[in-house]
C-alpha positions as CSV (number, residue, x, y, z in Angstrom):
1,X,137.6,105.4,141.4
2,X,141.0,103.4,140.0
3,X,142.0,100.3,141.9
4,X,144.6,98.2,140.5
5,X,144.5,94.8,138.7
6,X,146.0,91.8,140.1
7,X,147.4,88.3,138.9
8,X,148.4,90.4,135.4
9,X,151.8,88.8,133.4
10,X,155.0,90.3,134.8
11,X,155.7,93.9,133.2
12,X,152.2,95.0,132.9
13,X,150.2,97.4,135.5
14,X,146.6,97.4,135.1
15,X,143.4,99.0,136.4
16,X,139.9,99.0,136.9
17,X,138.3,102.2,136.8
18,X,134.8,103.9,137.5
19,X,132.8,106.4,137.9
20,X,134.8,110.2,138.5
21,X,138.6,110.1,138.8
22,X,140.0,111.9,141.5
23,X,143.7,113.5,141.7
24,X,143.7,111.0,144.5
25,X,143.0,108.1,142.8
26,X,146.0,109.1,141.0
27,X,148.9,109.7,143.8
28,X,147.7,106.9,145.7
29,X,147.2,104.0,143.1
30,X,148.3,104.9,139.7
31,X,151.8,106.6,140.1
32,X,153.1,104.3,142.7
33,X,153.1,101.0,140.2
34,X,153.8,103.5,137.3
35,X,156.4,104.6,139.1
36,X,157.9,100.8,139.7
37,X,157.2,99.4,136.5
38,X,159.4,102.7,134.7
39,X,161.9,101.9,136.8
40,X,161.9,98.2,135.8
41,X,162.9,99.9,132.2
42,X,159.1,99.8,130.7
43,X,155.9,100.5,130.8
44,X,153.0,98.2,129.9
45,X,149.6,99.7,130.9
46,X,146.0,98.0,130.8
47,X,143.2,100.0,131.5
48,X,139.2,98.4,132.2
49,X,137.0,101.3,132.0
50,X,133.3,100.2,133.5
51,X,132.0,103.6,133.2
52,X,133.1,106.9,133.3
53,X,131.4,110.0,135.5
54,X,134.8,112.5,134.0
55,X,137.9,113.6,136.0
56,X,138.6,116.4,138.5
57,X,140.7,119.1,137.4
58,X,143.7,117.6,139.8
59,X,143.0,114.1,138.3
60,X,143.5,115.6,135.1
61,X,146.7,117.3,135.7
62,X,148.0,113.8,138.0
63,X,147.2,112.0,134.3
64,X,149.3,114.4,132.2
65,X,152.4,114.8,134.6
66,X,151.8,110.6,134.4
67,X,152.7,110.3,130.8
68,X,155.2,113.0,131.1
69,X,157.2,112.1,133.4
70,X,157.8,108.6,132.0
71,X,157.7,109.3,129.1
72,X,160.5,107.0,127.1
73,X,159.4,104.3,129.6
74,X,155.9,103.7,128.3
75,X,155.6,100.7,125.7
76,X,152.3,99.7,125.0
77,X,148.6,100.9,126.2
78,X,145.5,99.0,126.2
79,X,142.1,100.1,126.8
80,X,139.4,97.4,127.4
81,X,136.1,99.3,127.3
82,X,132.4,99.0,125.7
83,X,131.8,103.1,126.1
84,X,131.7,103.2,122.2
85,X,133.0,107.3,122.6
86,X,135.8,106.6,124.5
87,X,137.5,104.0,122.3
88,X,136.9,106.8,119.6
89,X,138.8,109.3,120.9
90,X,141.7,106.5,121.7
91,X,141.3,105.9,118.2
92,X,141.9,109.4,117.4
93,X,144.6,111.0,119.5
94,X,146.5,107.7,120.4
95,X,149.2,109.1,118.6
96,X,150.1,111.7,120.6
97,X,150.1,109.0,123.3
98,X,153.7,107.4,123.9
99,X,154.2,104.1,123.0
100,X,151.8,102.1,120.9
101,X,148.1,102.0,121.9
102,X,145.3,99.7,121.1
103,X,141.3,99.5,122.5
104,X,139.2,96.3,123.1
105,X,135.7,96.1,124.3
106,X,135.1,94.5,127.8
107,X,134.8,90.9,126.5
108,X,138.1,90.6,124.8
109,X,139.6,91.5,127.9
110,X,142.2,87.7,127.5
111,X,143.3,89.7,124.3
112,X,144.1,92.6,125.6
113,X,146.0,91.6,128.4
114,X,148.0,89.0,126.2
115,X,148.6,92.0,123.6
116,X,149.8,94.8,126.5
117,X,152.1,91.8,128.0
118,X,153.6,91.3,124.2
């Protein structure tokens, strides 16, 4: 489940998410701001992650046609987890992620939102 993040600094979208992602989840929360912020000219992305069940196969194909289709629009990426595994991986492919991209664990979630909004 993704629901969105309010009272965030102007430019930056954020969610909380949890448990399995659905394609749904996608379509109905995620592209819609994603969609308003590219159009504002960038992309500023904060992601709380709770815990994490996986993703449907259509909730994995809404995340890649996500980045893709915004592609020159996304500017920075923060992840704000304590699942020790995911922030690995970040760590590992975030550069094949557009824009820059940078983790923090659930109680530096001030930081992260002050770094994604900088």
């Amino acid at each position: 489940m993704i629901s969105r993040l309010e009272n965030l600094p102007n430019g930056v979208v954020g969610f909380q998410a949890s448990g399995k992602m659905s394609a749904e989840d996608y379509r109905d929360t995620v592209l819609p701001a994603l969609t308003e912020a590219a159009g504002a000219g960038e992309v500023r992305f904060l992601l709380v992650v709770t815990d994490f069940d996986g993703m449907t196969g259509g909730a994995l194909w809404e995340d890649l046609k996500v980045g893709v289709e915004h592609l020159r629009a996304w500017k920075r990426i923060a992840l704000v987890t304590d699942l020790d595994w995911m922030a690995h991986v970040t760590s590992l492919f975030g550069w094949m992620t557009p824009g820059e991209t940078k983790t923090f664990p659930l109680a530096g979630r001030d930081e992260a939102v002050a770094w994604v909004a900088g």
